[in-house]
N, CA, C and O atoms as CSV, one atom per row, in Angstrom:
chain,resi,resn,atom,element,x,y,z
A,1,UNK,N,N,5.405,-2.719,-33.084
A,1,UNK,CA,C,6.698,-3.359,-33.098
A,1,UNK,C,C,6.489,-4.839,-32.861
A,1,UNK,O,O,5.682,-5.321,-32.066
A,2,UNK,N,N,7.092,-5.318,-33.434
A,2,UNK,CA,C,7.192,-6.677,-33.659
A,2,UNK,C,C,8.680,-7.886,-33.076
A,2,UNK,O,O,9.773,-8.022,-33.625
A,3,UNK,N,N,8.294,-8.392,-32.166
A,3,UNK,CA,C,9.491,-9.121,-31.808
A,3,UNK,C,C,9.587,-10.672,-31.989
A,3,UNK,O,O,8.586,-11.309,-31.661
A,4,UNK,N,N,10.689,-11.371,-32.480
A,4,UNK,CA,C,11.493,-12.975,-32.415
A,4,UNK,C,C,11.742,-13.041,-31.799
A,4,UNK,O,O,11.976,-11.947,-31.284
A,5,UNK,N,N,12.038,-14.134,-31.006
A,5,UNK,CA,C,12.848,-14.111,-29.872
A,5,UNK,C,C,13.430,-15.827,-30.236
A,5,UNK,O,O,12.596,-16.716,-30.403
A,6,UNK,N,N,14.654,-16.059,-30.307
A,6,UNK,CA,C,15.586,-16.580,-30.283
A,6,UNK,C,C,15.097,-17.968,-29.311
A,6,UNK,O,O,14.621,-18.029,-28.178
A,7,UNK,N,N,15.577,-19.386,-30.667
A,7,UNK,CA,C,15.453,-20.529,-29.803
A,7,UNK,C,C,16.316,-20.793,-28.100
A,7,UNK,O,O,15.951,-21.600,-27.244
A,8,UNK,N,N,17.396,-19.929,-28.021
A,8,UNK,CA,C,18.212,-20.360,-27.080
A,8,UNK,C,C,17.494,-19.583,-26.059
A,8,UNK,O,O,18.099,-19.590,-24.987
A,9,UNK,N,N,16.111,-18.743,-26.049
A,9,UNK,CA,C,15.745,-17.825,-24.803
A,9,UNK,C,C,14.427,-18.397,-24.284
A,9,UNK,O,O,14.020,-19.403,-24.866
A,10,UNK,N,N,13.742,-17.938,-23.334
A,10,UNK,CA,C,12.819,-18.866,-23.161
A,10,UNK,C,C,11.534,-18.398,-23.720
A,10,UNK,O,O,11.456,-17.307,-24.285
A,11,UNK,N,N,10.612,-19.122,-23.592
A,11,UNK,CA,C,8.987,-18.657,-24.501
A,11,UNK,C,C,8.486,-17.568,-23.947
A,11,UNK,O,O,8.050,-16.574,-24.528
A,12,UNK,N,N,8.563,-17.791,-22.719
A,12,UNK,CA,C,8.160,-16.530,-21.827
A,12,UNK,C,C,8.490,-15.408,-22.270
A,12,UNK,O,O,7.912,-14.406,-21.850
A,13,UNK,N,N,9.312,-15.337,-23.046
A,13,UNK,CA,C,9.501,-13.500,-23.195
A,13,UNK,C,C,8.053,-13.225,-24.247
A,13,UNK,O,O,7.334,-12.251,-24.470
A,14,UNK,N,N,8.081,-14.177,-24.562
A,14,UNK,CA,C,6.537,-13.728,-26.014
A,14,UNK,C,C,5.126,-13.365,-24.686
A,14,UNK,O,O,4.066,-13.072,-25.238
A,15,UNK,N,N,5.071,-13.368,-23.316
A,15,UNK,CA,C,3.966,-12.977,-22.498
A,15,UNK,C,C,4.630,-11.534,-22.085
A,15,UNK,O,O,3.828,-10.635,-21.831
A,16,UNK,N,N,6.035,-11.241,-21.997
A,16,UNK,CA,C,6.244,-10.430,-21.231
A,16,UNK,C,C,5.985,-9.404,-22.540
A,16,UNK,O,O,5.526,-8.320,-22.180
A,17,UNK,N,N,6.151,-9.512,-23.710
A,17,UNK,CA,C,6.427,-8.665,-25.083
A,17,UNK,C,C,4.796,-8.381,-24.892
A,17,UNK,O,O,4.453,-7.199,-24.908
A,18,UNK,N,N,3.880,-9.295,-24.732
A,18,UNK,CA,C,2.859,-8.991,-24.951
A,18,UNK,C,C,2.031,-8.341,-24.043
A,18,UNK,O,O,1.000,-7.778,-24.410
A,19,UNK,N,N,2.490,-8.382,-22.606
A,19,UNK,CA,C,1.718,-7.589,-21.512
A,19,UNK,C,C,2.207,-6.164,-21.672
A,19,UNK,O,O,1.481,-5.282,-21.215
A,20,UNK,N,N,3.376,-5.813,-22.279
A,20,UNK,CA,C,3.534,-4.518,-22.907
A,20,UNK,C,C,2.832,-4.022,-24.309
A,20,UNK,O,O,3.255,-3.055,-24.944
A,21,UNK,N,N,1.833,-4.725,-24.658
A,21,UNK,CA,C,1.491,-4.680,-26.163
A,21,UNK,C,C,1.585,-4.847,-27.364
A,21,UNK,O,O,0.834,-4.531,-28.288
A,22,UNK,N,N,3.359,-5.799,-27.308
A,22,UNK,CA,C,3.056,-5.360,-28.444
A,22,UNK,C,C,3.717,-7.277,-28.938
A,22,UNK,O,O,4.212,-8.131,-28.202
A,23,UNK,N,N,3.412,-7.318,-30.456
A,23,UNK,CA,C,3.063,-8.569,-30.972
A,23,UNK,C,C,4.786,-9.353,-30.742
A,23,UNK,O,O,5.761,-8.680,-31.075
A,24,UNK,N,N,4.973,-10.651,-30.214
A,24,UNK,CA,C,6.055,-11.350,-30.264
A,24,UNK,C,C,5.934,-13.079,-30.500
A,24,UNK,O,O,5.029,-13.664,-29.905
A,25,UNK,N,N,6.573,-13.608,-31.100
A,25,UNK,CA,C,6.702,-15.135,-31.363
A,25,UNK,C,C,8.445,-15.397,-30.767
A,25,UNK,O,O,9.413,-14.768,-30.340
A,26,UNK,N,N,7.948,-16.924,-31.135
A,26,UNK,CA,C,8.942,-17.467,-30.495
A,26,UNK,C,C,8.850,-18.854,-31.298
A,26,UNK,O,O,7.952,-19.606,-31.674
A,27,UNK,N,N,10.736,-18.780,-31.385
A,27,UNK,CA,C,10.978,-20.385,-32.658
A,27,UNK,C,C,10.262,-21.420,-32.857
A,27,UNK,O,O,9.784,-21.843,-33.909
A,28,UNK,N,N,10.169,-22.025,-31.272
A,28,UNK,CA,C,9.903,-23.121,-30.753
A,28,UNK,C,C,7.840,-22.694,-31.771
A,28,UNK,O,O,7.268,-23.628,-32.333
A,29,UNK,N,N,7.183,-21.235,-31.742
A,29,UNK,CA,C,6.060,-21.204,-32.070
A,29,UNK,C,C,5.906,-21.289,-33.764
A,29,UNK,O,O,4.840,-21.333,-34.378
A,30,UNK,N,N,7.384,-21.299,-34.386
A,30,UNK,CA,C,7.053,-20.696,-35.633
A,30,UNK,C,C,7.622,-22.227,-36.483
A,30,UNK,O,O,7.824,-22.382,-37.687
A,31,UNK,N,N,7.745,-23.029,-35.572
A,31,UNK,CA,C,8.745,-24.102,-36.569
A,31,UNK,C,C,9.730,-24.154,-37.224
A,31,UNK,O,O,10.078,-24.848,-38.179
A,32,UNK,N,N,10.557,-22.711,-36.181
A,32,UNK,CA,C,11.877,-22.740,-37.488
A,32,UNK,C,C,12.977,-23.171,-36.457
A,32,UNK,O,O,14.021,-22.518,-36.453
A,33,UNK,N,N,12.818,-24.316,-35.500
A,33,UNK,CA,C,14.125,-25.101,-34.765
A,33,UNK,C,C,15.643,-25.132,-35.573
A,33,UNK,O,O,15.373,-25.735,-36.611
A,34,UNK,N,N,16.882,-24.837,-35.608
A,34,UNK,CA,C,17.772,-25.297,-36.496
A,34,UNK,C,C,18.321,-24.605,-37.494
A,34,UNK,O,O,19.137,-25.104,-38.269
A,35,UNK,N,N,17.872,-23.272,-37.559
A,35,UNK,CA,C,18.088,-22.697,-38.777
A,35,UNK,C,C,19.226,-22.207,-38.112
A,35,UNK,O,O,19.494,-22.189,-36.911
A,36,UNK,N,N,20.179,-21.604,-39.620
A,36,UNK,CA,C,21.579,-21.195,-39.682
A,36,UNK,C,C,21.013,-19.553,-39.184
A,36,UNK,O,O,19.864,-19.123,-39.275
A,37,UNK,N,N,22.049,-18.951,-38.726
A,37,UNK,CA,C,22.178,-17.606,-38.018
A,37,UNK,C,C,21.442,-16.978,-39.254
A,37,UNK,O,O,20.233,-16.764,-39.339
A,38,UNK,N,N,22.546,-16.688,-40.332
A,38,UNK,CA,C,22.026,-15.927,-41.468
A,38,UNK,C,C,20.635,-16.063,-41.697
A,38,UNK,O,O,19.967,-15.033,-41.785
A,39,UNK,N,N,20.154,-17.043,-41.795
A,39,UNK,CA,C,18.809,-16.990,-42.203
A,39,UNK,C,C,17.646,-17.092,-40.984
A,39,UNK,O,O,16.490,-17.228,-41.386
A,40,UNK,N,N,17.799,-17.053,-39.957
A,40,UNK,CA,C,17.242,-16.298,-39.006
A,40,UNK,C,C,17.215,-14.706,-39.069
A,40,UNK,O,O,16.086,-14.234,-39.207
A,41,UNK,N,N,18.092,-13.952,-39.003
A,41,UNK,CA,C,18.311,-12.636,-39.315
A,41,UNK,C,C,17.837,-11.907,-40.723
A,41,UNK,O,O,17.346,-10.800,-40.945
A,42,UNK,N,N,18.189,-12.979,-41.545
A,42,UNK,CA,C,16.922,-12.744,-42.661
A,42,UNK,C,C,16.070,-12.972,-42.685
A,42,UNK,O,O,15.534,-12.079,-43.342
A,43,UNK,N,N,15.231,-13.777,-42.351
A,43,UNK,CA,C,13.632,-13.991,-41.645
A,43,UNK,C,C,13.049,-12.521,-41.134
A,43,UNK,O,O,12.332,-11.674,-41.667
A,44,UNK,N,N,13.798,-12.646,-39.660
A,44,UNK,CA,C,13.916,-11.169,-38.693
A,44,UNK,C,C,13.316,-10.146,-39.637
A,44,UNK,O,O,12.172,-9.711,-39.506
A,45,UNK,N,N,14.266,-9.744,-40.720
A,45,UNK,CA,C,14.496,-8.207,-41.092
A,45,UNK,C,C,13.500,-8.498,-42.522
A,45,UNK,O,O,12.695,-7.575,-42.654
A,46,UNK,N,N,13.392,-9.406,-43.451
A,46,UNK,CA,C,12.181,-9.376,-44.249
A,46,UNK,C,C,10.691,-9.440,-43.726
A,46,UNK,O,O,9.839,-9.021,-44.511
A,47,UNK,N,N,10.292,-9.888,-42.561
A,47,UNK,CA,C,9.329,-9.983,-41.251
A,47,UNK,C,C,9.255,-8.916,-40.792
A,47,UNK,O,O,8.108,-8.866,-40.350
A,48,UNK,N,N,9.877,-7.726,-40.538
A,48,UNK,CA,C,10.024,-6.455,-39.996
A,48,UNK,C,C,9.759,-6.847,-38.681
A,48,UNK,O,O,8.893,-6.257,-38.036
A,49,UNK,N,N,10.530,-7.957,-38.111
A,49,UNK,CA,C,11.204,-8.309,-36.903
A,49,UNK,C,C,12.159,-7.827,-36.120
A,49,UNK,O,O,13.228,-7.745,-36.725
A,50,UNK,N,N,12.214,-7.389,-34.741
A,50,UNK,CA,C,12.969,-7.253,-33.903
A,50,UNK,C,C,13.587,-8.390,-33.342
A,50,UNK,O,O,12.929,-8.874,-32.421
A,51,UNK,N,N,14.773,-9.040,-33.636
A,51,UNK,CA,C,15.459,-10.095,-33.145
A,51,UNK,C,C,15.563,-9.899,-31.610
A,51,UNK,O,O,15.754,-8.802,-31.084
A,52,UNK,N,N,15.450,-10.808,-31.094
A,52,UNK,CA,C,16.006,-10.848,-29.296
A,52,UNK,C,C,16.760,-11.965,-29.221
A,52,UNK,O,O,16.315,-13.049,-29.600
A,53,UNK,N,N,17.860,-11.833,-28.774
A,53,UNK,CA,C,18.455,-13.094,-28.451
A,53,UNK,C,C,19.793,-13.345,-27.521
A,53,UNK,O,O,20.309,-12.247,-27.312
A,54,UNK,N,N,20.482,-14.329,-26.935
A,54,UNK,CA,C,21.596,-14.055,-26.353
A,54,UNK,C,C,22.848,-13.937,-27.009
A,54,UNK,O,O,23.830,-13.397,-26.498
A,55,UNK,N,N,22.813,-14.467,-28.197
A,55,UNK,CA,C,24.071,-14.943,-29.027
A,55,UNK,C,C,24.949,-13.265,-29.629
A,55,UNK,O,O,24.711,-12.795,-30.742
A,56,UNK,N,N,25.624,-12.810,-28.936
A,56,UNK,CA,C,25.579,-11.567,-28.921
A,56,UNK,C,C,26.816,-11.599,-30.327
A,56,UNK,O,O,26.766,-10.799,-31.261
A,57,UNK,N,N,28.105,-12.949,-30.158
A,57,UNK,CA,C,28.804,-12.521,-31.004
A,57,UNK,C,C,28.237,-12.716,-32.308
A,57,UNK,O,O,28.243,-11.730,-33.045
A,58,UNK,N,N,27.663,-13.979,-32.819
A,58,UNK,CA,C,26.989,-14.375,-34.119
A,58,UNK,C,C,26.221,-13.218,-34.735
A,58,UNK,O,O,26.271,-12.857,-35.911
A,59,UNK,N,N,25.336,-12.577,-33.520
A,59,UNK,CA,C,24.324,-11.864,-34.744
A,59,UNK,C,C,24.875,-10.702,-33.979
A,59,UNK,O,O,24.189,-10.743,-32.958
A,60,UNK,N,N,25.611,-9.793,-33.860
A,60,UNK,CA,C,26.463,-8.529,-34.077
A,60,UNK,C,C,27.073,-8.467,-35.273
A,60,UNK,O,O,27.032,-7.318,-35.713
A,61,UNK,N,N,27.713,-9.355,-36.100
A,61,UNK,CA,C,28.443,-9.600,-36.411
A,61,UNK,C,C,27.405,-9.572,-38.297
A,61,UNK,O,O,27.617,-8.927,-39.324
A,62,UNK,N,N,26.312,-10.633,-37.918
A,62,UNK,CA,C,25.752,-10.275,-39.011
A,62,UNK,C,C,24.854,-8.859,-39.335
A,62,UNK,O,O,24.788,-8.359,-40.458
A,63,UNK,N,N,24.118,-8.269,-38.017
A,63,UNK,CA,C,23.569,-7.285,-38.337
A,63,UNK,C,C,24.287,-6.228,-38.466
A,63,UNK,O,O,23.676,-5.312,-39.016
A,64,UNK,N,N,25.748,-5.912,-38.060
A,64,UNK,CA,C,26.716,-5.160,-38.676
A,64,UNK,C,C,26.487,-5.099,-40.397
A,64,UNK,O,O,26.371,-3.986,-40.909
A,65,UNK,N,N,26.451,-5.849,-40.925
A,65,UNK,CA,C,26.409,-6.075,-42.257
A,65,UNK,C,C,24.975,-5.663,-43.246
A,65,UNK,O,O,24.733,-5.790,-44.446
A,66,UNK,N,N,24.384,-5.247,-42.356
A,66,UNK,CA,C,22.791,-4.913,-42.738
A,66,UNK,C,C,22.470,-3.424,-42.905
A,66,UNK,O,O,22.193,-2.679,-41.965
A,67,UNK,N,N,22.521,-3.136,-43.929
A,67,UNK,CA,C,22.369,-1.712,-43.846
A,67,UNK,C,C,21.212,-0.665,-43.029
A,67,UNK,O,O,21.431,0.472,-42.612
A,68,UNK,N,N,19.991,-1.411,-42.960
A,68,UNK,CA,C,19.319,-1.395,-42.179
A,68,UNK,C,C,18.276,-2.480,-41.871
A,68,UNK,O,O,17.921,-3.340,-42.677
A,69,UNK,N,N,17.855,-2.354,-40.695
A,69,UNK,CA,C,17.015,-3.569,-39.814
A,69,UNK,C,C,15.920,-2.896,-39.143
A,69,UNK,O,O,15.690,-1.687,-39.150
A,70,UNK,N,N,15.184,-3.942,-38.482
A,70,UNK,CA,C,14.008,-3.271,-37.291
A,70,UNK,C,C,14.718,-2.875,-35.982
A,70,UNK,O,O,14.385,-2.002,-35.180
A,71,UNK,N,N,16.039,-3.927,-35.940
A,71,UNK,CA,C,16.355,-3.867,-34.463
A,71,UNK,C,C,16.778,-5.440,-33.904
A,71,UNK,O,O,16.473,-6.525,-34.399
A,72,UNK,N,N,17.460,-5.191,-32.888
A,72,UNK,CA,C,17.754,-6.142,-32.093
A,72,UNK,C,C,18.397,-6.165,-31.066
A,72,UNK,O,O,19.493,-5.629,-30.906
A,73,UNK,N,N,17.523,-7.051,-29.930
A,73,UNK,CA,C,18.010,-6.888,-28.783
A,73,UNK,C,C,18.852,-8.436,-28.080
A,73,UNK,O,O,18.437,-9.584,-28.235
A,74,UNK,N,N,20.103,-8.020,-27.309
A,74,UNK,CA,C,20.727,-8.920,-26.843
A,74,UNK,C,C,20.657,-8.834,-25.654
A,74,UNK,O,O,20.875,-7.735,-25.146
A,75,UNK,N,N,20.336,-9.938,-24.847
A,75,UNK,CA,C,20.139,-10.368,-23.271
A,75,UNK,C,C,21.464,-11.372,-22.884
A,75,UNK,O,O,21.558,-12.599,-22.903
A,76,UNK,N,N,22.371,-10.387,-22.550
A,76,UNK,CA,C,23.338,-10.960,-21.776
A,76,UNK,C,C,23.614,-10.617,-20.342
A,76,UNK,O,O,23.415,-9.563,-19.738
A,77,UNK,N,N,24.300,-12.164,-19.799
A,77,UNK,CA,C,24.784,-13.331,-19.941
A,77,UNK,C,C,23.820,-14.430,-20.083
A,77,UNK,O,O,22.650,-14.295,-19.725
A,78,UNK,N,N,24.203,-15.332,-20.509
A,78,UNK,CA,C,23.169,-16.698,-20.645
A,78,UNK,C,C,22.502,-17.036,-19.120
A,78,UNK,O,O,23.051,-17.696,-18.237
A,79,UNK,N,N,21.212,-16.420,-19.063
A,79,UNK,CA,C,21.219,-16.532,-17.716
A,79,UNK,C,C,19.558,-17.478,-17.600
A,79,UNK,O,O,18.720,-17.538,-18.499
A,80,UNK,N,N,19.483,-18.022,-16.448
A,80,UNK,CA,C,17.998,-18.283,-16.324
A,80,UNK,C,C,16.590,-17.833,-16.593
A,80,UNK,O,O,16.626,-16.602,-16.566
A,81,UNK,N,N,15.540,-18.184,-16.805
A,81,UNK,CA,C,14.348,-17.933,-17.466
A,81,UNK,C,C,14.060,-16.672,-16.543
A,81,UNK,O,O,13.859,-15.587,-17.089
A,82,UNK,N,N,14.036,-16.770,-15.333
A,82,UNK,CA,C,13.355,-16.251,-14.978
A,82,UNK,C,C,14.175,-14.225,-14.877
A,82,UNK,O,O,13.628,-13.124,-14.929
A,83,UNK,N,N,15.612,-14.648,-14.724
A,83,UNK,CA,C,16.138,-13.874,-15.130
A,83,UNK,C,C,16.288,-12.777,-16.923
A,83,UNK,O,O,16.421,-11.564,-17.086
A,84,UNK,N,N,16.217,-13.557,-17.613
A,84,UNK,CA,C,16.012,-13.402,-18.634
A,84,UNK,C,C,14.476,-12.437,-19.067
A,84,UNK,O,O,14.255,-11.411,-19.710
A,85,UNK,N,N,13.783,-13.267,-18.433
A,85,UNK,CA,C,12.156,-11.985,-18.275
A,85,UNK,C,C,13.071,-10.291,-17.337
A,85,UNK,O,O,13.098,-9.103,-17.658
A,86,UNK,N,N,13.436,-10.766,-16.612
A,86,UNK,CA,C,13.437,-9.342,-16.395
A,86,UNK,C,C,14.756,-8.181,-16.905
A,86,UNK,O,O,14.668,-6.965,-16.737
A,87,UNK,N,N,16.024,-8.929,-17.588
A,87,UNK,CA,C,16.599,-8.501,-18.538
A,87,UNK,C,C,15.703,-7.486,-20.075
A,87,UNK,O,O,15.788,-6.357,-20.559
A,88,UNK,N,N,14.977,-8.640,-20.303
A,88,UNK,CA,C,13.778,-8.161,-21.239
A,88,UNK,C,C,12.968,-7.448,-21.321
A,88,UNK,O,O,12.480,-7.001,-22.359
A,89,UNK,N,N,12.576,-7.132,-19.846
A,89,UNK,CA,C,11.379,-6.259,-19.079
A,89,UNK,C,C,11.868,-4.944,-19.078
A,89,UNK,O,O,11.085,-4.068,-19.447
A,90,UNK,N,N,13.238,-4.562,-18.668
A,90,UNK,CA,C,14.256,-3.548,-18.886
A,90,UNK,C,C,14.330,-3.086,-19.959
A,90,UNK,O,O,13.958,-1.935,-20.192
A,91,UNK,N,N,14.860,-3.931,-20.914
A,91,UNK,CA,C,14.927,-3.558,-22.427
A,91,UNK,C,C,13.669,-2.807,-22.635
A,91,UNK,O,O,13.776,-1.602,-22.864
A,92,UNK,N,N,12.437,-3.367,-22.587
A,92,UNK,CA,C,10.975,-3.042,-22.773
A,92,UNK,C,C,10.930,-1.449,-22.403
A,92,UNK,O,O,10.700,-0.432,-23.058
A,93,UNK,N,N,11.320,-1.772,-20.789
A,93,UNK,CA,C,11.255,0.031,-20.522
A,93,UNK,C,C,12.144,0.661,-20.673
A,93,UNK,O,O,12.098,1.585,-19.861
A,94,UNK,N,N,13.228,0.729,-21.446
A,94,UNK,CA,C,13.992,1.613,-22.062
A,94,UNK,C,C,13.260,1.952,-23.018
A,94,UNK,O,O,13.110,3.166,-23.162
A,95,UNK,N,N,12.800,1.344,-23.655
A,95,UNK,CA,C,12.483,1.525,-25.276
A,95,UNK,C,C,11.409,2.327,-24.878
A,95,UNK,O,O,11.259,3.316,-25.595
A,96,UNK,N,N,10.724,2.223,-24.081
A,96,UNK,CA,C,9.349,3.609,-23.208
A,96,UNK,C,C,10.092,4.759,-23.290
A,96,UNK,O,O,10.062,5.701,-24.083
A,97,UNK,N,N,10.794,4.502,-22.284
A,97,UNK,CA,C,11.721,6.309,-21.714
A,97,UNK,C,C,12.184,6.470,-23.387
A,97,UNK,O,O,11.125,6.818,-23.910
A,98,UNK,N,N,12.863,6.420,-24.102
A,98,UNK,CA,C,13.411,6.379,-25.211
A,98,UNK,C,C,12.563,7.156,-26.233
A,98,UNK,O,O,12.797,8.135,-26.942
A,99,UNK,N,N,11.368,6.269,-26.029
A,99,UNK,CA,C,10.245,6.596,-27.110
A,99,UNK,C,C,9.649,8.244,-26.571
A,99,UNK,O,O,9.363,9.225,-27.258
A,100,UNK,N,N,9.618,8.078,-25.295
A,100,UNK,CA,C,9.406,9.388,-24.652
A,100,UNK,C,C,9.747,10.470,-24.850
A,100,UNK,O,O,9.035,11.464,-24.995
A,101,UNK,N,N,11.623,10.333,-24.892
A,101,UNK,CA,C,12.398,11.102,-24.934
A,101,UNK,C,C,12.136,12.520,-26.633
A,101,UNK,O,O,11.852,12.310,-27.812
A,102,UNK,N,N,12.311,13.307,-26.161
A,102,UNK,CA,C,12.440,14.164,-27.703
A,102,UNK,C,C,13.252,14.304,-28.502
A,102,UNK,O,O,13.253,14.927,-29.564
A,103,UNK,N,N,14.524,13.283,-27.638
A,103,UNK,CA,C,15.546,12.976,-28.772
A,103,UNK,C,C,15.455,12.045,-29.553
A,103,UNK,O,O,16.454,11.581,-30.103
A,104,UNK,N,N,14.362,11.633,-29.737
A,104,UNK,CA,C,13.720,10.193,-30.412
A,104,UNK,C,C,13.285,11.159,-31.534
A,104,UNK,O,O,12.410,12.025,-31.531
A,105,UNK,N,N,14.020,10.819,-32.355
A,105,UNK,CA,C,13.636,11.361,-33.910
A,105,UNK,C,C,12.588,10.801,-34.980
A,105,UNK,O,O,11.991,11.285,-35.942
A,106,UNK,N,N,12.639,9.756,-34.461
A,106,UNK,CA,C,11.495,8.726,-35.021
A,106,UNK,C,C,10.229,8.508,-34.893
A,106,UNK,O,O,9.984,9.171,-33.885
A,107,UNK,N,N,9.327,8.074,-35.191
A,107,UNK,CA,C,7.952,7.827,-34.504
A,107,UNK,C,C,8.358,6.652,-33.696
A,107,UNK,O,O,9.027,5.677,-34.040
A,108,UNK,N,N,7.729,6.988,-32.362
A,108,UNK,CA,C,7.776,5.344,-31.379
A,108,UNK,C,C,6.791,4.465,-31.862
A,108,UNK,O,O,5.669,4.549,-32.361
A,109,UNK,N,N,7.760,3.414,-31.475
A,109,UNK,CA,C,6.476,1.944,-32.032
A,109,UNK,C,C,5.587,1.806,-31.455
A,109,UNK,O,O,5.860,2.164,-30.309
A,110,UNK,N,N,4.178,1.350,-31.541
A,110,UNK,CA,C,3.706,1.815,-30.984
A,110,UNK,C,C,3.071,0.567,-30.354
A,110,UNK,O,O,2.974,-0.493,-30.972
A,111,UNK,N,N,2.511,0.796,-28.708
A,111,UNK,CA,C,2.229,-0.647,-28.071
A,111,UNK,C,C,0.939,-0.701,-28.143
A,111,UNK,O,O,0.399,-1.254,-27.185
A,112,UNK,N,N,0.262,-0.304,-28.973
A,112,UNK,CA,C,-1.022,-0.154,-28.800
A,112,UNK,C,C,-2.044,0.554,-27.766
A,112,UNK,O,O,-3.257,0.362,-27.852
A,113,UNK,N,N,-1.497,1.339,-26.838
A,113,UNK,CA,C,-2.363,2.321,-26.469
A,113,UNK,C,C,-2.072,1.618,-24.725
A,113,UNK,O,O,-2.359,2.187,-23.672
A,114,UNK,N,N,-1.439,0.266,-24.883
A,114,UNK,CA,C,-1.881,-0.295,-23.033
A,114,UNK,C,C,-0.237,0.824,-22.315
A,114,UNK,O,O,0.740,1.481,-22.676
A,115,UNK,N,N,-0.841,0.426,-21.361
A,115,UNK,CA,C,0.315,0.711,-19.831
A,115,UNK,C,C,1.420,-0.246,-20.109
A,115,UNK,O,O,1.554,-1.172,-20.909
A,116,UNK,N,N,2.344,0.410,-18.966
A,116,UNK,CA,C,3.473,-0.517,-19.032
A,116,UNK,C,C,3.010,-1.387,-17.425
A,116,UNK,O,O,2.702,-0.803,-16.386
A,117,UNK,N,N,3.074,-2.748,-17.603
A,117,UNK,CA,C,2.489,-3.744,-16.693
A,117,UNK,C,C,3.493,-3.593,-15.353
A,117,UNK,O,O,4.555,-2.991,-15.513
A,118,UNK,N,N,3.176,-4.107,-14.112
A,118,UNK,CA,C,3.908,-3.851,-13.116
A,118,UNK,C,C,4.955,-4.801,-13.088
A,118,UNK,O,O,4.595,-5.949,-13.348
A,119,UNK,N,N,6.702,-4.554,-12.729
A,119,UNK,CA,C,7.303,-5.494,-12.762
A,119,UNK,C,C,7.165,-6.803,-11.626
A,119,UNK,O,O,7.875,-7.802,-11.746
């Protein structure tokens, strides 16, 4: 699984994505400062990207419209960095228990074989 993470969040989530295994960038890493919503979300989903971001009404609104996507996660309220890691860290271990679960119809993504890191 593969995650974006949104200019308005901080870089840090691309260490926390990665002490769980699995691959993440970040705007500020990819040179795409400025871009319009739409074409972020199209980036995202031709990338087989998992969007992360806070902007919950903008991109609800477009990934409603997507017949299908990788995913995306929203970290609300606009909150501090350091807060924000552990909003994210949550998300992370849901998506564990989830993947766990046998109501997971899907194959889980997979983190590459590591642990889940201590919070």
């Amino acid at each position: 699984m593969r995650f974006l993470i949104d200019e308005c969040l901080t870089v840090q989530l691309v260490a926390v994505a990665t002490d769980y295994g699995y691959e993440a960038h970040h705007f500020a890493h990819l040179d795409m400062a400025g871009q319009k919503d739409w074409d972020i979300a199209r980036h995202a989903q031709e990338n087989d990207f998992v969007f992360v971001t806070n902007n919950a009404a903008d991109f609800r609104a477009l990934y409603a419209t997507q017949e299908l996507h990788p995913g995306f996660v929203i970290l609300i309220p606009n909150v501090r960095a350091d807060l924000q890691r552990r909003l994210f860290t949550g998300a992370l271990e849901q998506l564990v228990v989830t993947c766990s679960s046998r109501k997971f119809r899907r194959p889980c993504p997979s983190n590459a074989g590591h642990g889940r890191p201590a919070i």
